[in-house]
N, C-alpha and C positions, 0 to 999 in steps of 0.2 A: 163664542161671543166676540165681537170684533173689538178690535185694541182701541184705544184713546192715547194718545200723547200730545204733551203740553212741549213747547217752543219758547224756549221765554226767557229774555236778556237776566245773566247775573252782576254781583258789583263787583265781576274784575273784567268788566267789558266785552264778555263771551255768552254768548245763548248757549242753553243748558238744554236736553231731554230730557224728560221722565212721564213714564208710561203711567198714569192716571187714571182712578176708576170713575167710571159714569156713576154718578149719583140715583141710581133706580129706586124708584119708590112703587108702591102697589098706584093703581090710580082707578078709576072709571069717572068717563066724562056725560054732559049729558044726550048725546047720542047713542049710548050703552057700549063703546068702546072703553075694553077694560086689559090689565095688563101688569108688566111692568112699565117705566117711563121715568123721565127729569122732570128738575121743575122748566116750564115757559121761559123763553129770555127773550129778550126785545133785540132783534135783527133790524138792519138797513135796505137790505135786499137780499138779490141770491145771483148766482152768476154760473151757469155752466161753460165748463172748459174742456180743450183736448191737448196733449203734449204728445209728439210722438215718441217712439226708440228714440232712446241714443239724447236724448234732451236735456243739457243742463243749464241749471241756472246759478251761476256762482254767486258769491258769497254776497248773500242779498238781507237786509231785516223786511220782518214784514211792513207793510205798508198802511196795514192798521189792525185793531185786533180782531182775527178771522176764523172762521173753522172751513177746513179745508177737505173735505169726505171723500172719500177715494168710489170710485161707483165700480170703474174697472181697470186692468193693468198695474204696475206696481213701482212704486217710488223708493227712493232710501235718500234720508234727510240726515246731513253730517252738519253737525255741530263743533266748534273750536277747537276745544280738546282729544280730538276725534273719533266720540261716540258717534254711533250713525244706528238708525234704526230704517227695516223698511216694512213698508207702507203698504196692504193690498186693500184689494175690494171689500168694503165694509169699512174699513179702519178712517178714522178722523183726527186731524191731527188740528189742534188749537195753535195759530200762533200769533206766539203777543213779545216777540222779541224785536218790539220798536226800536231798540237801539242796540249799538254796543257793533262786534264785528258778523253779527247774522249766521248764516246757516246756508249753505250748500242744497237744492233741490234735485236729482237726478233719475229720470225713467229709466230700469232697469229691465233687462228682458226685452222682447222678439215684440212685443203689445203695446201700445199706443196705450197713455193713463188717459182716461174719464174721470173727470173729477166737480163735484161743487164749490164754489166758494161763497161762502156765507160771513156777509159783514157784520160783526154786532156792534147793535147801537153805542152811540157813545154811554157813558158812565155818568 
């Protein structure tokens, strides 16, 4: 099952990691797609991306609160203190660390990341 990790400003001014579980519930809809599944969220769009090797993006917050889906190639996201977790194909990384000193982005490995970004609606 691919990982989930939340990005997300603490009160000592440091974005924090923690690997998070997807909320799956049984479901079936009315087309007869059945499963496991989340609930629905209300998105603003969707955005495909590419980064190549060797890519960093330094110490940035996000920009609004997004889900960031890795489709292929692999990332490692360092945070403040300097936890760093990385990132492959399948894995989704939520980040909602609007403020504070942000979080480090960087493609690791020989492969080019593919990636979504997914805006959620506002709140």
């Amino acid at each position: 099952m691919p990982k989930m990790w939340r990005v997300y400003s603490g009160p000592d001014g440091k974005s924090h990691l923690a690997e998070v579980p997807m909320a799956m519930k049984p479901f079936s809809d009315v087309e007869g797609a059945h499963g496991e599944g989340t609930p629905m969220q209300s998105v603003s769009g969707i955005s495909f991306r590419v980064s190549p090797p060797g890519y960093e993006l330094s110490w940035h917050c996000a920009p609004r609160r997004q889900y960031s889906i890795s489709l292929s190639g692999q990332v490692e996201i360092e945070v403040g203190d300097g936890t760093k977790a990385r990132v492959g194909a399948g894995d989704i990384v939520l980040a909602e660390d609007l403020t504070g000193q942000g979080h480090i982005t960087r493609v690791v490995g020989d492969q080019p990341r593919y990636y979504a970004l997914v805006p959620l609606a506002d709140r």
